[in-house]
N, C-alpha and C positions, 0 to 999 in steps of 0.2 A: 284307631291307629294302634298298632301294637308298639308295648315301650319293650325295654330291654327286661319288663319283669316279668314279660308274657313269653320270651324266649332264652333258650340255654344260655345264663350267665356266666362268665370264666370261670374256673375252677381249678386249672393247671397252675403252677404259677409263672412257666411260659406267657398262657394265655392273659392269665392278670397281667404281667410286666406289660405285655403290647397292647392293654386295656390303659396303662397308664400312658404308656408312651403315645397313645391316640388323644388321651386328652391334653396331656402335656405338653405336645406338638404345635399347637393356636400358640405357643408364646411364639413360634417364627415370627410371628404380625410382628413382631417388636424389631424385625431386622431386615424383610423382606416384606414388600407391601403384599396383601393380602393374603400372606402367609398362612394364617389365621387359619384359609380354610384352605388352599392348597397343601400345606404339610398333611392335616389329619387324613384330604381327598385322598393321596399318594397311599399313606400309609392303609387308608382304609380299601382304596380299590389292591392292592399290593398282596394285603392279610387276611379280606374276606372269604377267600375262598379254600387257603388252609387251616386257618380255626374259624369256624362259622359263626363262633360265636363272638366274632369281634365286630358282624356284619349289623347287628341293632345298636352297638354302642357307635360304631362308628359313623352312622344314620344319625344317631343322637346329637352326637358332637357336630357334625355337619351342620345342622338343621339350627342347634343352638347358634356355631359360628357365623351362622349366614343370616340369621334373623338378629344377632347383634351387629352387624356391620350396620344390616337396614338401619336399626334403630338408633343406632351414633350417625349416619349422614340424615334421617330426620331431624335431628339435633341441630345439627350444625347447619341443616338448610332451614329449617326454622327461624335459628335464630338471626344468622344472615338475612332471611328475609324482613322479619321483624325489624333489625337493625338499616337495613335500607328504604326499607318503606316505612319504616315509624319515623312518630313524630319527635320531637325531644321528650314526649314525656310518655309514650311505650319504648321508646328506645333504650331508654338505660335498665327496663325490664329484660330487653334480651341479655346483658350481662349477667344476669342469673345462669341464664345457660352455664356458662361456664364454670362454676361448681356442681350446677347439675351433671355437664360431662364428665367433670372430674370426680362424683360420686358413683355416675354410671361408667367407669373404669375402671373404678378399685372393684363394684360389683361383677364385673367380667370377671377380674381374675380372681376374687374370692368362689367364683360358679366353676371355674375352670379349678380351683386347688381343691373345691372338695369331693368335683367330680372324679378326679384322679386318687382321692382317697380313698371314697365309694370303691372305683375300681379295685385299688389295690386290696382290697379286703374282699372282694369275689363279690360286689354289691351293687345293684343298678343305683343309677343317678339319673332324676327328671330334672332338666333346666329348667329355670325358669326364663318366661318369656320366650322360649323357643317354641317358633312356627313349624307346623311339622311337613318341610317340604319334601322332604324324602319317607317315603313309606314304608 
């Protein structure tokens, strides 16, 4: 799969600004449900095709956004299931979960602020944990 270091990184600093503004964008999720990946979708379907080179970061961010969504409702169905179907004594394991979400949250947006910094420095960023559903 090609990353963003096998193709033309920003270099404008047009292009960086809307390299930041594509990773920056996932904070919608905080105000609009699935924002997340609809804001950077927009901006990416929007910008791909006047700087090209916004067209592998924005695959990036995509592919990160959408394989973390997956991996918070594995979470949360997890442990709801755990919690419904356990006994009293796996049960109160699934309240782990809930620090684990709350770790795997601050980790979303530590991946999302340094991706944005990566960018603004004309620099690919590989997430972590990102399925590469867009090619």
């Amino acid at each position: 799969m090609p990353t963003a270091t096998q193709t033309t990184l920003p270099t404008t600093p047009k292009e960086r600004q809307w390299a930041v503004i594509l990773h920056v964008s996932a904070f919608a999720g905080f105000f609009i449900p699935f924002g997340n990946i609809i804001a950077p979708l927009v901006i990416w379907l929007i910008k791909k095709q006047e700087m090209p080179c916004l067209d592998q970061v924005g695959k990036d961010v995509l592919n990160f956004q959408i394989s973390w969504a997956i991996w918070s409702v594995l979470i949360v169905v997890i442990g709801g299931l755990v919690i419904m179907l356990g006994s009293c004594i796996v049960g109160p394991f699934a309240l782990l979960l809930v620090p684990i979400f709350f770790i795997f949250s601050i980790a979303w947006l530590v991946f999302i602020i340094q991706g944005a910094v990566k960018a603004s420095n004309g620099e690919a960023y590989e997430f972590p944990g990102s399925i590469p559903f867009l090619a």
